[in-house]
C-alpha positions in Angstrom: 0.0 0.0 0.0 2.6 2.7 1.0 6.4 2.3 2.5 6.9 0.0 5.5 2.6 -1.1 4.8 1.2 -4.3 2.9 -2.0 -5.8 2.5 -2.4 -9.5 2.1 -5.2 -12.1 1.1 -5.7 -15.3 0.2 -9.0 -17.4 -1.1 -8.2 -21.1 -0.1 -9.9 -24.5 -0.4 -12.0 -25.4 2.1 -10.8 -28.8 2.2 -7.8 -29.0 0.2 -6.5 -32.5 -1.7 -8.7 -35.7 -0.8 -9.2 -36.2 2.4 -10.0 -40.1 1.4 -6.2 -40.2 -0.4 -3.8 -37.9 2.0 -0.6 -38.9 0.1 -2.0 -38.0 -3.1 -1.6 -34.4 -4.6 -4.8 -33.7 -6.2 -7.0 -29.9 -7.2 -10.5 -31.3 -6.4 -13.5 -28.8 -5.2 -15.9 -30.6 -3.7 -19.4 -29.2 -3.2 -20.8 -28.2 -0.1 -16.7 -27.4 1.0 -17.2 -23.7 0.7 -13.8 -21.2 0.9 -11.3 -19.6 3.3 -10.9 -16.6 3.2 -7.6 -14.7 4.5 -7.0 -11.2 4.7 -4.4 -9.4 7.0 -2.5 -5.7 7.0 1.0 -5.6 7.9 2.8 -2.6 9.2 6.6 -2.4 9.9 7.9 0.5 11.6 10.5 1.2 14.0 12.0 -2.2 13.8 8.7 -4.1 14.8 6.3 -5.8 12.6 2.4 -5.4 13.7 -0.4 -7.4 11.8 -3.7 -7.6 12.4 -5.7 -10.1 10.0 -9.7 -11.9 9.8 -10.3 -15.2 8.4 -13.6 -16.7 7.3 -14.4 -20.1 6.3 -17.8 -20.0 4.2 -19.2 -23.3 4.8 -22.0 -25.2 6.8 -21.1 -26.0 10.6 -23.4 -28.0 13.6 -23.5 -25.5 16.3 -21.9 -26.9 19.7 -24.8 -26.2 21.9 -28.2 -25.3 20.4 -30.2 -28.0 18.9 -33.6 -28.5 17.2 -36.4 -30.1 18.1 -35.4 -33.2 17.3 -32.3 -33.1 19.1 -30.0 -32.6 16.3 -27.8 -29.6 16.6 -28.2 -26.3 14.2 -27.0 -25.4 11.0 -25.1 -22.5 11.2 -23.6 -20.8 7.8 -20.1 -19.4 8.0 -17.8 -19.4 10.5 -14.8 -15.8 11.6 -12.6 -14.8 13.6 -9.8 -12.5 14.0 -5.8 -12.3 15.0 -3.1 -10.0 16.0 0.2 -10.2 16.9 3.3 -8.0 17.2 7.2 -9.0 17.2 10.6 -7.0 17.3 13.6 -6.3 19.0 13.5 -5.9 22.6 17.3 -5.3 23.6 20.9 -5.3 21.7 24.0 -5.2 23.7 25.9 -2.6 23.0 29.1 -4.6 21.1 28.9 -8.2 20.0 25.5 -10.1 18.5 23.6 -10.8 21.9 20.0 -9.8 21.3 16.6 -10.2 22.5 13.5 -10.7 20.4 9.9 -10.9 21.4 6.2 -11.4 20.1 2.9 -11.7 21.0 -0.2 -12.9 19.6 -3.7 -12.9 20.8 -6.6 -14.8 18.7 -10.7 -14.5 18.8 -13.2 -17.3 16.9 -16.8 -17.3 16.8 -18.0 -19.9 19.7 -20.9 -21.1 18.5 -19.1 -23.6 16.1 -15.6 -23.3 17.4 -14.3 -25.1 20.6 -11.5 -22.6 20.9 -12.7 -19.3 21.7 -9.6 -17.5 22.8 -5.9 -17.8 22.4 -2.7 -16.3 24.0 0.7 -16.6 22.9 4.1 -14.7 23.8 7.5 -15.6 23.3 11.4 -14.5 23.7 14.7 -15.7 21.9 17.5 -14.5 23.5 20.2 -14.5 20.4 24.1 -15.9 21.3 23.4 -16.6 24.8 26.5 -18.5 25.4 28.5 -17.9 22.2 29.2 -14.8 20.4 29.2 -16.2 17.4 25.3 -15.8 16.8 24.7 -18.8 15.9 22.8 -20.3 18.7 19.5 -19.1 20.4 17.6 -19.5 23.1 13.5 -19.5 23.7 10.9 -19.5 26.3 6.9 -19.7 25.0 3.9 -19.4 26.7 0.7 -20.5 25.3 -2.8 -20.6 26.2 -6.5 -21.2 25.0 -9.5 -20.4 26.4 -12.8 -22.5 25.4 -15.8 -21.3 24.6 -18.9 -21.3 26.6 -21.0 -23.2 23.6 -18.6 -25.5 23.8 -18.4 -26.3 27.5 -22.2 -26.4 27.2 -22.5 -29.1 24.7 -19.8 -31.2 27.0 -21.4 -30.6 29.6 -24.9 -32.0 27.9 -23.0 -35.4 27.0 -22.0 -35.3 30.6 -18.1 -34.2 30.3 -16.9 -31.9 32.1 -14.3 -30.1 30.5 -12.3 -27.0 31.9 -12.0 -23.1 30.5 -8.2 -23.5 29.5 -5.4 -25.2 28.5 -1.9 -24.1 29.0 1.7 -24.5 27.5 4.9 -23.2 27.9 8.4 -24.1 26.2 11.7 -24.0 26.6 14.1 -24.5 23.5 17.7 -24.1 22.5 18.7 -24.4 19.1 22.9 -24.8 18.1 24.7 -25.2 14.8 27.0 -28.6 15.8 28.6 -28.7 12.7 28.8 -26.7 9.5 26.2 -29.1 8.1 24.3 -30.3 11.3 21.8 -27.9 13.6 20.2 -29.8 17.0 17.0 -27.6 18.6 16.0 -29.8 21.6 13.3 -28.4 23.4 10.7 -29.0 26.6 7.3 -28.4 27.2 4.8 -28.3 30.1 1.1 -29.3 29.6 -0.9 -27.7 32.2 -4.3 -29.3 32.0 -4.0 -30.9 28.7 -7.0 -31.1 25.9 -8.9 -28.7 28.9 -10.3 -32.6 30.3 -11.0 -32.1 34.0 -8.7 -34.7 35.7 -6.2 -35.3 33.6 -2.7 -34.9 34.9 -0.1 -32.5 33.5 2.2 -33.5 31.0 6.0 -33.3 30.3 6.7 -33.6 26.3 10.6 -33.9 25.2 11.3 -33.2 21.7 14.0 -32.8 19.2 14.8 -30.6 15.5 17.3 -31.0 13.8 18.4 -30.0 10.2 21.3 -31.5 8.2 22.4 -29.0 5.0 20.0 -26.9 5.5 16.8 -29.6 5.8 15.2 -29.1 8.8 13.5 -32.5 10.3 
């Protein structure tokens, strides 16, 4: 639009490839999939990037709470919701490559037809924390959604009980090894995982790496 502004969008598939053939590339528009559709403006100024973007997906959805008289749940056409988020520098040391970088993202979905109503997400990647070659960084994430009151509703109807929130925060440390190989282990905390009222919290252990610059 203008210096340091852009404007994106994107019509998409509602359900892309063949869902009965995964592995298969394939174009195929089924009726009755309807469309996504993406739109988002992007502003970069001062060293940060803000973006604030909508998404609707134009097709037919069983609402999670209300039913008809027959006990079937309603029809409801179209389904929205809208994004933000905001990332940039944070601190630079005054000689050498050590950095800090941040972002944050908040979502909102329409409830009626979406479980997830509400989602929270920050992050910060220190840059060269132990080397000063920059190569290496190191990241804490925090991550949270909120379900939606529909939701909890028609759970609660079939007897579940199901909690507002689900929570998750990471810790991750990526180093270059070698020229050619790049390890990013990382931990994670599951506080109240899937939202399902007494389950216990999880521990997950994972581990990226790339060789020649394919990441795996």
């Amino acid at each position: 639009l203008a210096e340091g502004w852009r404007l994106r969008g994107a019509v998409l598939d509602g359900v892309p490839g063949d869902p009965e053939r995964p592995k298969v590339t394939t174009v195929e528009l089924g009726d009755g999939d309807g469309a996504l559709l993406v739109a988002e403006i992007d502003r970069e100024a001062a060293g940060y990037r803000f973006v604030l973007g909508h998404w609707r997906f134009t097709t037919t959805f069983d609402d999670l709470a209300r039913v008809d008289a027959a006990g079937d749940p309603l029809r409801r056409r179209g389904t929205h919701g809208t994004y933000a988020f905001v990332e940039g520098g944070l601190w630079q040391a005054s000689t050498g490559p050590r950095r800090l970088t941040g972002v944050a993202r908040i979502g909102f979905a329409s409830p009626d037809v979406n479980p997830v109503e509400r989602t929270l997400r920050l992050g910060l990647v220190l840059h060269s924390p132990f080397t000063e070659a920059g190569e290496d960084q190191l990241g804490i994430a925090f991550a949270t959604y909120r379900n939606g009151e529909p939701y909890r509703r028609g759970a609660a109807a079939r007897r579940e009980t199901l909690l507002r929130s689900e929570t998750n925060v990471e810790l991750t440390w990526r180093v270059g090894v070698t020229d050619w190989l790049t390890l990013q282990p990382n931990l994670q905390w599951v506080r109240d995982p899937g939202s399902v009222d007494g389950v216990e919290d999880a521990w997950v252990v994972g581990l990226r790496f790339e060789v020649g610059g394919a990441s795996h």
